[in-house]
Backbone as XML, in Angstrom:
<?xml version="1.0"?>
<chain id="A" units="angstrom">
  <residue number="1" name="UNK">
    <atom name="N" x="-25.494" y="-2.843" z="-37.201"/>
    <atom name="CA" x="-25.836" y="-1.799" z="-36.271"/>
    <atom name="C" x="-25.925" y="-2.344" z="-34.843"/>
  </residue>
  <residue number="2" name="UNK">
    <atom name="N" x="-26.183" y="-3.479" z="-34.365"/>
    <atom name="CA" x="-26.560" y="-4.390" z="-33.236"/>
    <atom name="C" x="-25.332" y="-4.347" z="-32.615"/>
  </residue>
  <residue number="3" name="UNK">
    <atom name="N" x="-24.109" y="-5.079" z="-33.526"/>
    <atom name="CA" x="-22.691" y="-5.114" z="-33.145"/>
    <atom name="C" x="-22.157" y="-3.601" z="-32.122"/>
  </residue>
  <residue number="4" name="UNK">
    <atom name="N" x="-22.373" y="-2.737" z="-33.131"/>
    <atom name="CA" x="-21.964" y="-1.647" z="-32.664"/>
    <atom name="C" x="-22.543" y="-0.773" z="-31.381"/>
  </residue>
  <residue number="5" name="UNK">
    <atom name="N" x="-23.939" y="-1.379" z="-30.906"/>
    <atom name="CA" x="-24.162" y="-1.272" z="-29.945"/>
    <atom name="C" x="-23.799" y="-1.535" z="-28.752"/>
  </residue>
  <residue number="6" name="UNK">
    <atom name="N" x="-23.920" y="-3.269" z="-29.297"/>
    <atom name="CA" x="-23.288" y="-4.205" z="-28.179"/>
    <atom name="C" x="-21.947" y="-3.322" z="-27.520"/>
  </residue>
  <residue number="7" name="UNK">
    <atom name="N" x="-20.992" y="-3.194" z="-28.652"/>
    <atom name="CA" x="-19.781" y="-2.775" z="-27.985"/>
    <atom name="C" x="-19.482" y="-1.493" z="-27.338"/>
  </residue>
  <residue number="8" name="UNK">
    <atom name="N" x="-20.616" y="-0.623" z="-27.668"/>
    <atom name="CA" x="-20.714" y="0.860" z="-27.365"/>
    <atom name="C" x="-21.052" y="0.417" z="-25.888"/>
  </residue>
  <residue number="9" name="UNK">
    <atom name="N" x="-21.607" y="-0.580" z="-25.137"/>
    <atom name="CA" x="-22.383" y="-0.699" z="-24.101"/>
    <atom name="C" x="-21.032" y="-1.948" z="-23.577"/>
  </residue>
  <residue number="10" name="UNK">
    <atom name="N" x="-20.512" y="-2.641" z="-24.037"/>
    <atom name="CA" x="-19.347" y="-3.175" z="-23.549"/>
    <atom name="C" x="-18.122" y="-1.969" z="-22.820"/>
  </residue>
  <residue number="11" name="UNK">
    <atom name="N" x="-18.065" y="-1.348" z="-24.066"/>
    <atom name="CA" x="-16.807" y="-0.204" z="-23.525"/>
    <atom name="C" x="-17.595" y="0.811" z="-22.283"/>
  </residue>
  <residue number="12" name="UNK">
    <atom name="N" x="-18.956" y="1.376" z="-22.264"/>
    <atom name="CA" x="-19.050" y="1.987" z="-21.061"/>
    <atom name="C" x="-18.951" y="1.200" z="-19.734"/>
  </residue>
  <residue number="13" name="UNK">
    <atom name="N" x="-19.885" y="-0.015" z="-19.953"/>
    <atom name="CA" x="-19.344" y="-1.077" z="-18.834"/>
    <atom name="C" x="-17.663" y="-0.990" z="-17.996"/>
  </residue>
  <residue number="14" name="UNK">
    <atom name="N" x="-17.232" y="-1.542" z="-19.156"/>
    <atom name="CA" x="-15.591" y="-1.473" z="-18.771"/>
    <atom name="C" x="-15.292" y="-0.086" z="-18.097"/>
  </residue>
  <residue number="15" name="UNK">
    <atom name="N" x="-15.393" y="0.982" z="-18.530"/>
    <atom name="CA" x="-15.092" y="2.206" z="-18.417"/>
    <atom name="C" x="-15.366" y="2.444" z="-16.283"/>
  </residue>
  <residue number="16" name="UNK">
    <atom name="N" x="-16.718" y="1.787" z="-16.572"/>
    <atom name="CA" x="-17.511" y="2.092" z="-15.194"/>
    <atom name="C" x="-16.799" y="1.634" z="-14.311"/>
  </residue>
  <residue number="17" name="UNK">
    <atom name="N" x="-16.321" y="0.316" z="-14.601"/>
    <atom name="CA" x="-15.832" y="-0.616" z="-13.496"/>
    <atom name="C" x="-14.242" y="-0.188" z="-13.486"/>
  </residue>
  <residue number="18" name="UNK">
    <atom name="N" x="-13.623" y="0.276" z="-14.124"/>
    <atom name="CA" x="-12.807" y="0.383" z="-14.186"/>
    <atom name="C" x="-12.416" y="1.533" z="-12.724"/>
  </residue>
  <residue number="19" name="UNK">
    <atom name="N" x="-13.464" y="2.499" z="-13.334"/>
    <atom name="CA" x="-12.963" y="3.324" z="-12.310"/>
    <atom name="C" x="-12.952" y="3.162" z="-10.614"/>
  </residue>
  <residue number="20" name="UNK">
    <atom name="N" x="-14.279" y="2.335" z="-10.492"/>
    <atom name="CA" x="-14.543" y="1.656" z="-9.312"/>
    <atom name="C" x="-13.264" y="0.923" z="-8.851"/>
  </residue>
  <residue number="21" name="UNK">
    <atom name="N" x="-12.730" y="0.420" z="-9.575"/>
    <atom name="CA" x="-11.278" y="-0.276" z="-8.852"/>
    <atom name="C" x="-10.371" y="0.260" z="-8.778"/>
  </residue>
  <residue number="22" name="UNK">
    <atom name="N" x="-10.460" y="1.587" z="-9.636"/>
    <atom name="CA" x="-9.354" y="2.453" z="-8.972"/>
    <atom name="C" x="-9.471" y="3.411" z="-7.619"/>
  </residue>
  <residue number="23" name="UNK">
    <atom name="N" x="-10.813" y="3.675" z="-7.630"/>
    <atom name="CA" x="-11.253" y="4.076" z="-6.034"/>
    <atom name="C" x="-11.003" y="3.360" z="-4.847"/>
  </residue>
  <residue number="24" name="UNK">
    <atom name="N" x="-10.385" y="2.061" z="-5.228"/>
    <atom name="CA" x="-9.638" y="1.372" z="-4.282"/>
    <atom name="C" x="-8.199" y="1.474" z="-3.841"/>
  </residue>
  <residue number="25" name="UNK">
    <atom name="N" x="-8.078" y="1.949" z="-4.874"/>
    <atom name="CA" x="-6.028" y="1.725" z="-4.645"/>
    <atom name="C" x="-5.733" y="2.769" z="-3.380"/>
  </residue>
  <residue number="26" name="UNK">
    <atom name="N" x="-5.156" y="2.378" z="-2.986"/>
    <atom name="CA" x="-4.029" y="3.487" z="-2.035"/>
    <atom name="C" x="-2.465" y="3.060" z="-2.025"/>
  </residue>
  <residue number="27" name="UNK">
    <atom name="N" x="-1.513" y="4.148" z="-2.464"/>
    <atom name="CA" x="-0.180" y="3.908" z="-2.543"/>
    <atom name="C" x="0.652" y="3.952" z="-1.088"/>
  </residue>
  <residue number="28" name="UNK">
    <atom name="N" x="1.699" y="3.256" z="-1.334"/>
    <atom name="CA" x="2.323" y="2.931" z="-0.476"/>
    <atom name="C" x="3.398" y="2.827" z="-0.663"/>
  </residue>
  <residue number="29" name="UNK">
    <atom name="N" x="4.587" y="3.464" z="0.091"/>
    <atom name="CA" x="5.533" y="3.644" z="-0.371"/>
    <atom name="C" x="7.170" y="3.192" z="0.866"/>
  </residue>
  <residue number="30" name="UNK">
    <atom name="N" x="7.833" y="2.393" z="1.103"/>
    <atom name="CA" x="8.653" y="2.463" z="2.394"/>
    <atom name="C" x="10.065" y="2.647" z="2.355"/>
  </residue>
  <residue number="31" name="UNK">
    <atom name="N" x="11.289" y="2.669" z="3.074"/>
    <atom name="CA" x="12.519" y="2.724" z="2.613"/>
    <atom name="C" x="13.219" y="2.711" z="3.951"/>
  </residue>
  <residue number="32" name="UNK">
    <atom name="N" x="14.473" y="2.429" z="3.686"/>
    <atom name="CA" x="15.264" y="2.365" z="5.137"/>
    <atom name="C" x="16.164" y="3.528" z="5.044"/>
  </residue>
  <residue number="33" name="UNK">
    <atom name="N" x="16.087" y="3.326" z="6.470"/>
    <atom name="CA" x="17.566" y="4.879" z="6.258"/>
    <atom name="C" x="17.902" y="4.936" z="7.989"/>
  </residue>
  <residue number="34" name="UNK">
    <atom name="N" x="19.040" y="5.030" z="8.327"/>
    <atom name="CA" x="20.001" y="4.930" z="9.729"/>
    <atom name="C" x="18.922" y="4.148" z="10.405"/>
  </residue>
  <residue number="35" name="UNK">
    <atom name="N" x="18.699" y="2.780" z="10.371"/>
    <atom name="CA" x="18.308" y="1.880" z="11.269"/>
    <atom name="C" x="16.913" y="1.582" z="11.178"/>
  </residue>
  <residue number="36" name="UNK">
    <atom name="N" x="16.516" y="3.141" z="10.635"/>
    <atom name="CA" x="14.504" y="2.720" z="10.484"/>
    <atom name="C" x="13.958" y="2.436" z="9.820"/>
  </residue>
  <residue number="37" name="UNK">
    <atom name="N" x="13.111" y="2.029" z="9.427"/>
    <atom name="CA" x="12.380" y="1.938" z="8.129"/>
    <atom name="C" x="10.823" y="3.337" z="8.333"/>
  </residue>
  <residue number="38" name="UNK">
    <atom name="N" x="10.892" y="3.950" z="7.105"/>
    <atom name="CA" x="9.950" y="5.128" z="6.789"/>
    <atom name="C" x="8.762" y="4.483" z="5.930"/>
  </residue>
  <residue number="39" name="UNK">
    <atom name="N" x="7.561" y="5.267" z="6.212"/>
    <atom name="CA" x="6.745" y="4.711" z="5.432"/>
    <atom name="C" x="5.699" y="5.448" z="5.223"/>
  </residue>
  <residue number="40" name="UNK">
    <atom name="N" x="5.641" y="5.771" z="4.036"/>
    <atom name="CA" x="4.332" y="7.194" z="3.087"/>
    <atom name="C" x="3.339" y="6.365" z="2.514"/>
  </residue>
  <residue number="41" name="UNK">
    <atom name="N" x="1.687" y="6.620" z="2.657"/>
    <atom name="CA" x="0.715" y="5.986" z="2.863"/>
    <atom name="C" x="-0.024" y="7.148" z="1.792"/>
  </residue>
  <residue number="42" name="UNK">
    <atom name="N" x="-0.416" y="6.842" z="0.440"/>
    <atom name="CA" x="-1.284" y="8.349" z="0.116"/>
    <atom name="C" x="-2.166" y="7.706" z="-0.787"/>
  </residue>
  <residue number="43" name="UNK">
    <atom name="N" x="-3.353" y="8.380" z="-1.604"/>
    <atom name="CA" x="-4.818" y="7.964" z="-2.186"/>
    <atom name="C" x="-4.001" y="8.438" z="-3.436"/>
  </residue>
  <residue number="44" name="UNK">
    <atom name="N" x="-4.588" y="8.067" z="-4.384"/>
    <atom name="CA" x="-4.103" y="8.411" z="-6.109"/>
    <atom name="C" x="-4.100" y="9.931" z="-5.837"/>
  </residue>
  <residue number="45" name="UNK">
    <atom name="N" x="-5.434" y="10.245" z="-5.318"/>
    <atom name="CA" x="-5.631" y="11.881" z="-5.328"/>
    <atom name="C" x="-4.485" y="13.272" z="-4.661"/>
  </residue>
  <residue number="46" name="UNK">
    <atom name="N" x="-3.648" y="11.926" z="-3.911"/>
    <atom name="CA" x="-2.847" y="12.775" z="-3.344"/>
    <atom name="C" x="-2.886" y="13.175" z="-1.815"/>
  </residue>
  <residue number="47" name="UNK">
    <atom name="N" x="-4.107" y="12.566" z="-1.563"/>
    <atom name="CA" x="-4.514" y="12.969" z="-0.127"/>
    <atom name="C" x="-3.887" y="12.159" z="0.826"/>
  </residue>
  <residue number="48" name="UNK">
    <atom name="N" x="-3.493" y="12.273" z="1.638"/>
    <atom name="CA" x="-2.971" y="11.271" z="2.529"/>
    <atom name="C" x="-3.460" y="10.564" z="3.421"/>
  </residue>
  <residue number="49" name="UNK">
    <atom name="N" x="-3.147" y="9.170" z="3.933"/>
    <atom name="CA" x="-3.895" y="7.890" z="4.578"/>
    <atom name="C" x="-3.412" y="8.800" z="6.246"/>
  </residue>
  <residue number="50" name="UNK">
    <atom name="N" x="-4.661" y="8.858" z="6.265"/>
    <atom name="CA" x="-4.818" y="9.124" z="8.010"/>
    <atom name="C" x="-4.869" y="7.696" z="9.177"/>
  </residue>
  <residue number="51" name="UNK">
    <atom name="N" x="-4.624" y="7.740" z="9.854"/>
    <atom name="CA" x="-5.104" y="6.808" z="10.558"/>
    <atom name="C" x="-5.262" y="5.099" z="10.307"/>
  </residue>
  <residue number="52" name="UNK">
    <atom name="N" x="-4.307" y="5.523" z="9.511"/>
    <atom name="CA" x="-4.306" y="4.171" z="8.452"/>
    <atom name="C" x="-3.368" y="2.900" z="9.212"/>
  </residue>
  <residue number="53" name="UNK">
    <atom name="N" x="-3.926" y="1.668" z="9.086"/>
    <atom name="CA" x="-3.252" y="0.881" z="10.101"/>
    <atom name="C" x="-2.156" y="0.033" z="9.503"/>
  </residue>
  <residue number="54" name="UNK">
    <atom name="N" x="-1.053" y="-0.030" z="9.790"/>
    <atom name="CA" x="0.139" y="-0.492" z="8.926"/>
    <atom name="C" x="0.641" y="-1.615" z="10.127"/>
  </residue>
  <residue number="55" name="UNK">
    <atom name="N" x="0.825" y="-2.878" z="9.539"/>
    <atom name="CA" x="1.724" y="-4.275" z="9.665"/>
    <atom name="C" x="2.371" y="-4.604" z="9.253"/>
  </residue>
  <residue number="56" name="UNK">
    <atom name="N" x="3.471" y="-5.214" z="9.673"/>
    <atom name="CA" x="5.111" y="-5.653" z="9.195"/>
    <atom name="C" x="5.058" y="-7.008" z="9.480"/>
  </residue>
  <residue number="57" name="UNK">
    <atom name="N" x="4.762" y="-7.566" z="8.506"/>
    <atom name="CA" x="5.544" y="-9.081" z="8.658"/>
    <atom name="C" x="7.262" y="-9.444" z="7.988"/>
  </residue>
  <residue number="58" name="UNK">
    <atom name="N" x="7.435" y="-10.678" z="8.724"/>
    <atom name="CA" x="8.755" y="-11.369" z="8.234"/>
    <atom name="C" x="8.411" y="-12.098" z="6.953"/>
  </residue>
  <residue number="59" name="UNK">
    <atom name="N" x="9.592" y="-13.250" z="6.311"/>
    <atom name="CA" x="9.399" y="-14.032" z="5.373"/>
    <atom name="C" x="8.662" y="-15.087" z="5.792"/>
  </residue>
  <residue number="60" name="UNK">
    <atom name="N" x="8.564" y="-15.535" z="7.026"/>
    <atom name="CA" x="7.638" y="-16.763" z="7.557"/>
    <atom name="C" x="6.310" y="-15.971" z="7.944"/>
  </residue>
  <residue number="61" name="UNK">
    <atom name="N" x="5.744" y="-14.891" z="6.967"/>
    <atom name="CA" x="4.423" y="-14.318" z="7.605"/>
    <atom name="C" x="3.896" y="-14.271" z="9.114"/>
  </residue>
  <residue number="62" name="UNK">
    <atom name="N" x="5.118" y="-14.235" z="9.857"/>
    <atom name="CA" x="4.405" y="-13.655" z="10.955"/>
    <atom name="C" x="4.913" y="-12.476" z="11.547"/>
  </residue>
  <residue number="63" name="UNK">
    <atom name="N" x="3.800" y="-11.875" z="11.816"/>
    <atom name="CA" x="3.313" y="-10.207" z="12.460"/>
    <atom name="C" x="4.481" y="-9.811" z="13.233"/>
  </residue>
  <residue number="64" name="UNK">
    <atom name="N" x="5.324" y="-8.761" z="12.919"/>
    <atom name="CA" x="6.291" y="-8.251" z="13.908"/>
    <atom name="C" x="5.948" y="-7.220" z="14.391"/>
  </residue>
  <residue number="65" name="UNK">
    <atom name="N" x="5.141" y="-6.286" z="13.863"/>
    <atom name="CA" x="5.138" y="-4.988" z="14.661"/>
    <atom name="C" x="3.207" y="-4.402" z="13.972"/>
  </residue>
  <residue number="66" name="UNK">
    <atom name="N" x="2.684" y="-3.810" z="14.401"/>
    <atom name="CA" x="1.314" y="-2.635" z="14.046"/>
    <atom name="C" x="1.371" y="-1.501" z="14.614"/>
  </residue>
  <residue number="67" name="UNK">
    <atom name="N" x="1.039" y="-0.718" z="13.729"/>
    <atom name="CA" x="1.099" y="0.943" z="14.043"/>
    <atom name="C" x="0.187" y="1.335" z="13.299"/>
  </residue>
  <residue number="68" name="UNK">
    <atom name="N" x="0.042" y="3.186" z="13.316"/>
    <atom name="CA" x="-0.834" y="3.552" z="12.691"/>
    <atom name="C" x="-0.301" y="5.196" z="12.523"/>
  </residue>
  <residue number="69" name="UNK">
    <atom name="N" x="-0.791" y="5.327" z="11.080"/>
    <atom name="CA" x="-0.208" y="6.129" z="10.312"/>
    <atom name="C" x="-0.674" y="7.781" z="10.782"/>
  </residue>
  <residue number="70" name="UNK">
    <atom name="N" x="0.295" y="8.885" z="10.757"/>
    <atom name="CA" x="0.008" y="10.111" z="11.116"/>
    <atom name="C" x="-1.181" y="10.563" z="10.267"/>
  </residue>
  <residue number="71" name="UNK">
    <atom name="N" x="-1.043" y="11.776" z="10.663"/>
    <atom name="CA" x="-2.206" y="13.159" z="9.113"/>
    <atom name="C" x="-1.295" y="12.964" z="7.991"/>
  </residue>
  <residue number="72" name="UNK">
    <atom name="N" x="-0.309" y="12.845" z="8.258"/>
    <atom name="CA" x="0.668" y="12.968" z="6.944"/>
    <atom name="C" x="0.466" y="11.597" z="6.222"/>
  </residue>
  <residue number="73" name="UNK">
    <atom name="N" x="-0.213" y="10.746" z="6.395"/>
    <atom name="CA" x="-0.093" y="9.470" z="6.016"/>
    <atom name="C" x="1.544" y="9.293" z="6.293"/>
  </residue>
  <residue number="74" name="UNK">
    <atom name="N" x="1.949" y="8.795" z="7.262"/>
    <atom name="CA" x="3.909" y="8.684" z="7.578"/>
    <atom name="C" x="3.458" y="7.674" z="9.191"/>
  </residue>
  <residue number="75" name="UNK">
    <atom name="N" x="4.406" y="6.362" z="9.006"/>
    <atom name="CA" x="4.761" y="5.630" z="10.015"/>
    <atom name="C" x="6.251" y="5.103" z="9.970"/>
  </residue>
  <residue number="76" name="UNK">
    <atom name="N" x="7.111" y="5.471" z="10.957"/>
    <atom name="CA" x="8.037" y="4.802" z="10.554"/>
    <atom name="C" x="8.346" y="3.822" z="12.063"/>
  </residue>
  <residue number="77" name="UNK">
    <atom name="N" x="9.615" y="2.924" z="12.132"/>
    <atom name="CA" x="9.733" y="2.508" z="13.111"/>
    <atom name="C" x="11.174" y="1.832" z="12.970"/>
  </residue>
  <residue number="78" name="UNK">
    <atom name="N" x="12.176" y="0.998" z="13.923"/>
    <atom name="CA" x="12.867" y="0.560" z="13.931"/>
    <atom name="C" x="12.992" y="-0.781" z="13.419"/>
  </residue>
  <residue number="79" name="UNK">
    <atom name="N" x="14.036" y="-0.800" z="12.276"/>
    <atom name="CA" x="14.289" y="-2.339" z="12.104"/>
    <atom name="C" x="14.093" y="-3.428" z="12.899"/>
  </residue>
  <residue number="80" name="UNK">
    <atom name="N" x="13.054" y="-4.155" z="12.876"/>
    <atom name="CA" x="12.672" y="-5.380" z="13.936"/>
    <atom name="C" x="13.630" y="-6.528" z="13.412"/>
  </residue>
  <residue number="81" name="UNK">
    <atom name="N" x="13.790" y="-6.735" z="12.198"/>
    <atom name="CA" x="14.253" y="-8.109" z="11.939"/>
    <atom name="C" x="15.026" y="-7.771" z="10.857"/>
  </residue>
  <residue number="82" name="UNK">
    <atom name="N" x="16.055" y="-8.226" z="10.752"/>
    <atom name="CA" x="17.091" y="-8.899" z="8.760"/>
    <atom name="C" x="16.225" y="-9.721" z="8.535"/>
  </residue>
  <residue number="83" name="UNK">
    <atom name="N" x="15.282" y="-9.685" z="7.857"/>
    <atom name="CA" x="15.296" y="-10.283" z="6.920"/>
    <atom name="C" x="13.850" y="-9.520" z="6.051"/>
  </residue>
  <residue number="84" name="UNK">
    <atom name="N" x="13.353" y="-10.516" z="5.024"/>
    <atom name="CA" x="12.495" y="-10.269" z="3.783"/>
    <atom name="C" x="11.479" y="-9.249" z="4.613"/>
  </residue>
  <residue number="85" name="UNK">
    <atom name="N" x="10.721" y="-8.320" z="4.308"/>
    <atom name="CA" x="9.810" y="-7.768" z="5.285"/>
    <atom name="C" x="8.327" y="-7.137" z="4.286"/>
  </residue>
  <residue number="86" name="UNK">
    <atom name="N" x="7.356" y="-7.473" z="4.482"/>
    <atom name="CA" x="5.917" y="-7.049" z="3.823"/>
    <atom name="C" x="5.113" y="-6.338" z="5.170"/>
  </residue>
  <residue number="87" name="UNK">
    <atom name="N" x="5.397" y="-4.923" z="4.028"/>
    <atom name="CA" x="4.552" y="-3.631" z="4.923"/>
    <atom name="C" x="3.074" y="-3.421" z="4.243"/>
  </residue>
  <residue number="88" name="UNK">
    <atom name="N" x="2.403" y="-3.618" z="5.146"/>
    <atom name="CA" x="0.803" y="-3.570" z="4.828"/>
    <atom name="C" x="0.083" y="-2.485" z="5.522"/>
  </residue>
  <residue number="89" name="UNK">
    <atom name="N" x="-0.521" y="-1.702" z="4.787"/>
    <atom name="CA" x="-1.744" y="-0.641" z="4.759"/>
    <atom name="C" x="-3.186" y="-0.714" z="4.689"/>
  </residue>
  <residue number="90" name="UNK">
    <atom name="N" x="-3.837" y="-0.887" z="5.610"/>
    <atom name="CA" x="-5.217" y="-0.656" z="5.409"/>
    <atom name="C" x="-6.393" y="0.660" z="5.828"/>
  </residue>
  <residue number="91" name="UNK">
    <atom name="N" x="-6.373" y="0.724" z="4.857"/>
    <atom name="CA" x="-7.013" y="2.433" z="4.891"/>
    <atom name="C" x="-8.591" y="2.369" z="4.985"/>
  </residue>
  <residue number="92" name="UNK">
    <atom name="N" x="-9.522" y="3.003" z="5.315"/>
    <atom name="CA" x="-10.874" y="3.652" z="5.105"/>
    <atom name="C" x="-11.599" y="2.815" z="3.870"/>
  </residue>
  <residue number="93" name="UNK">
    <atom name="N" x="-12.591" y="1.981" z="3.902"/>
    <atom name="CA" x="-13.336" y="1.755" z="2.831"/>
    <atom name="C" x="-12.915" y="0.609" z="2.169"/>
  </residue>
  <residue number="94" name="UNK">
    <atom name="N" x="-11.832" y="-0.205" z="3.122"/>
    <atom name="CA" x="-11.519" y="-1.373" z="1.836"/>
    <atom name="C" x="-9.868" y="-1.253" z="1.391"/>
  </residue>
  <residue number="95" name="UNK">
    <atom name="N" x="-9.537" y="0.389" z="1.289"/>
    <atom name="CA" x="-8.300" y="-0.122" z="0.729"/>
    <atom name="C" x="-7.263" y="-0.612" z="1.403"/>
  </residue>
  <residue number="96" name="UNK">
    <atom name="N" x="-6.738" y="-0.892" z="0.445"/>
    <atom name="CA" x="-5.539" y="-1.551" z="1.258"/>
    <atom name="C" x="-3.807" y="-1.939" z="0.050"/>
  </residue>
  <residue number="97" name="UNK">
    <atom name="N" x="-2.903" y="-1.642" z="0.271"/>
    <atom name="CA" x="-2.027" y="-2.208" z="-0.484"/>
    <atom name="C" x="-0.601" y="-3.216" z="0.755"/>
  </residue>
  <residue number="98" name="UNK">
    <atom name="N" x="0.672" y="-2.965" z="-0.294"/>
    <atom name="CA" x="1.262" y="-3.943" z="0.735"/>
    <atom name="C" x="2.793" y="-3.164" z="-0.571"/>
  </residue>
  <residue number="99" name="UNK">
    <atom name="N" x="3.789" y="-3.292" z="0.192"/>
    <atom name="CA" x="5.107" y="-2.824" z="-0.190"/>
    <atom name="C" x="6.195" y="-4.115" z="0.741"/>
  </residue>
  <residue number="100" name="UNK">
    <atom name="N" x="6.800" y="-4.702" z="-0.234"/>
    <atom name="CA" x="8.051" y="-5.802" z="-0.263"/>
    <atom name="C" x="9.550" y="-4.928" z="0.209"/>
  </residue>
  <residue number="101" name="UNK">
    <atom name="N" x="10.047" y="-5.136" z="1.226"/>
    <atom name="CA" x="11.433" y="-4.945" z="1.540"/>
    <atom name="C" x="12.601" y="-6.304" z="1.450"/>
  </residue>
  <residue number="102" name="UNK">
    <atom name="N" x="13.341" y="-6.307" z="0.598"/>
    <atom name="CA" x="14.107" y="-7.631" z="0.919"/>
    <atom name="C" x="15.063" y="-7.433" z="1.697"/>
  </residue>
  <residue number="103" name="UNK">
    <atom name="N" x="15.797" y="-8.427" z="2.253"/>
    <atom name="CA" x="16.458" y="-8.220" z="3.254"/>
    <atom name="C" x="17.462" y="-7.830" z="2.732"/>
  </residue>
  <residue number="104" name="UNK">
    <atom name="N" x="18.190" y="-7.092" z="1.661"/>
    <atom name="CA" x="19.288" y="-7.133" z="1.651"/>
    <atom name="C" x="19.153" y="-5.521" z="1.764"/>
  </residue>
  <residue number="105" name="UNK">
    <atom name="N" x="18.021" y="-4.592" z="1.234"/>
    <atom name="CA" x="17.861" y="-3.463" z="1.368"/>
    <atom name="C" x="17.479" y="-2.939" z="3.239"/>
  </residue>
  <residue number="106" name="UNK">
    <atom name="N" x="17.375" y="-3.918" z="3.410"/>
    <atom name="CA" x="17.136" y="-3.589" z="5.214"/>
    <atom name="C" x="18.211" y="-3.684" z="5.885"/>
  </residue>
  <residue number="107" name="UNK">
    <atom name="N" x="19.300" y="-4.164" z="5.510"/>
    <atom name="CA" x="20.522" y="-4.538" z="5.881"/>
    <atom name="C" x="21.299" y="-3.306" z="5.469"/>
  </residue>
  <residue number="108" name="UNK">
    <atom name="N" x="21.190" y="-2.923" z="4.827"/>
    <atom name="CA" x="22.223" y="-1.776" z="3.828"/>
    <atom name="C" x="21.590" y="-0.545" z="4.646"/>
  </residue>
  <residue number="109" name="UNK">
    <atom name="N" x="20.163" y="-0.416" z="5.135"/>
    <atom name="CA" x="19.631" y="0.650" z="6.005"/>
    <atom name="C" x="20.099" y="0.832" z="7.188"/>
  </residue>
  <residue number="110" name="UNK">
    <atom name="N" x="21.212" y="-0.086" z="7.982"/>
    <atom name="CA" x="21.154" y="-0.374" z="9.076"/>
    <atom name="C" x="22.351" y="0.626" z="9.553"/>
  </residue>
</chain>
């Protein structure tokens, strides 16, 4: 009977925390198209990243461009560089994600 406690109180644990780390996520989404690169910023819920501050680095991690995201959660901007590119989001409360462009898809946008 002890066992079955234990684990009854293991699985709500898990359960709890679980959700707590999903109250973190925010999606992120980018793509190229005639020269720019686009970029959709939204919460699991659907709501969209306001004001949300977005960075572009190169493959040698350094900073090419910062902006900040509409009501629509949407930033886009002009191809800065060919090559590898990591678009980063930081939203309200912590979140934050990051979306990989390789250079060969930035190239093909151009």
């Amino acid at each position: 009977m002890k066992t079955y406690k234990y684990l009854l109180m293991a699985a709500a644990l898990t359960l709890f925390f679980c959700g707590q780390a999903l109250a973190h996520k925010v999606n992120l989404f980018a793509y190229v198209e005639s020269g720019k690169i686009y970029t959709e910023s939204y919460f699991p819920d659907g709501r969209p990243v306001v004001s949300g501050k977005i960075k572009v680095y190169d493959s040698a991690n350094q900073l090419l461009l910062e902006g900040v995201t509409d009501p629509e959660g949407r930033f886009n901007f002009t191809i800065p560089k060919a090559d590898d590119l990591t678009i980063i989001v930081e939203a309200s409360m912590g979140h934050k994600n990051s979306f990989k462009l390789k250079k060969a898809e930035v190239e093909a946008g151009k």
